[in-house]
Residue, then its C-alpha position, 0 to 999 in steps of 0.5 A: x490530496x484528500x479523497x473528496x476533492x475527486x468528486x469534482x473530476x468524475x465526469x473525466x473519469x467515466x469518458x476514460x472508462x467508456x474507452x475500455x471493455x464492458x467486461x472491466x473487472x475494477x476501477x478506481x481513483x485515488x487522491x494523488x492519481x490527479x495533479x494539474x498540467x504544468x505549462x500553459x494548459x494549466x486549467x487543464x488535469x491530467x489524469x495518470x492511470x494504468x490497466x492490468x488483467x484481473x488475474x494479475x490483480x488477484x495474484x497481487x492482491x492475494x500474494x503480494x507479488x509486487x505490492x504495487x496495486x496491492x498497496x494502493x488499494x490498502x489505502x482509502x481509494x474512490x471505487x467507481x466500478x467493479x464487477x460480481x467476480x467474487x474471488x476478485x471481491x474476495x481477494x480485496x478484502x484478503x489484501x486489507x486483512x493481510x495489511x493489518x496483520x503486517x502492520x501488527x507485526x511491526x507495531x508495539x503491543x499498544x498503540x494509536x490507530x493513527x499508528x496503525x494507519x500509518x504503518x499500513x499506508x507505509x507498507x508499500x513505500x517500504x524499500x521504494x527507491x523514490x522514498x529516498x529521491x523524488x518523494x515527499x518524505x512527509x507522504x504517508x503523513x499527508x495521506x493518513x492524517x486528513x483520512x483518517x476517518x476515511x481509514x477507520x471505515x475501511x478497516x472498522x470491521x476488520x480489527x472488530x472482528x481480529x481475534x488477537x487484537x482489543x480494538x478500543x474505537x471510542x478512544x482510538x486505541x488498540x491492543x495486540x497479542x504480542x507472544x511469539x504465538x500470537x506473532x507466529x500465527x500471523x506470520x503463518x497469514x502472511x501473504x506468500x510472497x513476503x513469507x518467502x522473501x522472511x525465509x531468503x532473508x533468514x535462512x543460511x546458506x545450505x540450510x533449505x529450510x521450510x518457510x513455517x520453521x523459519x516463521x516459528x523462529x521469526x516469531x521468537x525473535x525480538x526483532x521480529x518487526x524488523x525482519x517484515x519489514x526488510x520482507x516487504x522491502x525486498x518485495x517493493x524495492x525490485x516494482x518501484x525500480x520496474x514501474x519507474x522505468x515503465x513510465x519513461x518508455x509509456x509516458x514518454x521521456x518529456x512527460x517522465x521529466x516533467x511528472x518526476x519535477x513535480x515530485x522532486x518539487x513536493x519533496x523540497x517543499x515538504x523537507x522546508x516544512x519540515x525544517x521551519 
């Protein structure tokens, strides 16, 4: 669903809010957060959204701990309040460079910004168990593909101000550095949790060594790209399985199988798309 379609639910979204503290750290929306109530109510939307401390938050943004809001707030989203915590806002804008530097890795020394936009939005789908069964396989598309311009303001002044990349946004083409030094000081930029999920995956048994000797070695490795992304599966893979459990016991099992039909739904419909 496209970012201005919410405009219209605005109303709804300040009554939710005014049922939390005055103290809220951040409060957003996003496209897919708004679907219609199935049965008899249908003129009638649900809204599906979640709270979570500010320090939980930061920790996410900052580390990648379970790239759950994280990676929702790696694509464009409706900011409808948000307070002066500075090291919140500065976390914020870590999470979207951190973002940029993991697609570049997983990325060839050229290509479209639509490339990158989609490698971005597919960061945390990466390893998520609902990719597989339950999701529109077509998903990052259809988010990238009608926001993209929602996309190029989000991370405009990110890849201007990237010292390693030659961003051409008059053609929408973009260049990188791709030498195992350029790799391997953005592999040392990475967030924590994925430079220590790199080192599980690549150091052997007995070994123990530190995490920067098994970037500098990543970074020299033709298969680099690949190595991140297991990374970020090995990060998303254990949260989707967590979250999707949470929902059956908080929304409730009747409210879980109506909401997981829907999606099953969308993931037959994209998959006739894709096929006719």
């Amino acid at each position: 669903m496209a970012l201005q379609t919410l405009q219209s639910s605005w109303v709804t979204f300040r009554k939710i809010l005014s049922h939390f503290p005055e103290e809220l750290s951040l409060a957003f929306v996003y496209g897919s957060g708004v679907y219609r109530q199935a049965g008899p109510s249908s003129d009638q939307k649900l809204i599906k959204y979640g709270v979570i401390s500010t320090n939980v938050l930061i920790e996410d943004l900052l580390n990648w701990n379970n790239l759950y809001i994280a990676g929702r707030l790696q694509k464009p989203v409706k900011i409808i309040s948000v307070n002066e915590d500075v090291t919140l806002r500065s976390a914020l804008d870590r999470n979207l460079k951190s973002a940029v530097t993991a697609a570049f890795l997983m990325l060839p020394e050229s290509f479209s910004e639509e490339d990158l936009f989609i490698e971005i939005a597919g960061l945390s789908y990466s390893g998520d168990f609902r990719m597989v069964v339950g999701e529109d396989k077509t998903k990052v598309l259809n988010i990238v593909k009608p926001n993209i311009a929602h996309f190029r303001e989000l991370y405009g002044s990110i890849l201007q101000e990237n010292p390693q990349v030659v961003y051409k946004s008059q053609q929408g083409w973009l260049e990188i550095d791709k030498s195992p030094e350029g790799q391997f000081t953005q592999l040392m930029t990475l967030p924590k949790t994925l430079q220590q999920q790199i080192n599980h995956i690549m150091d052997p048994p007995g070994k123990n060594r530190d995490v920067e000797e098994t970037l500098f070695q990543v970074a020299h490795d033709p298969d680099c790209g690949d190595v991140v992304r297991l990374g970020l599966s090995a990060i998303v893979r254990p949260s989707s399985i967590r979250q999707s459990t949470k929902g059956i016991f908080t929304a409730g099992l009747k409210k879980s199988v109506i909401y997981s039909s829907l999606k099953l739904h969308k993931m037959w419909k994209g998959w006739l798309r894709k096929t006719s």
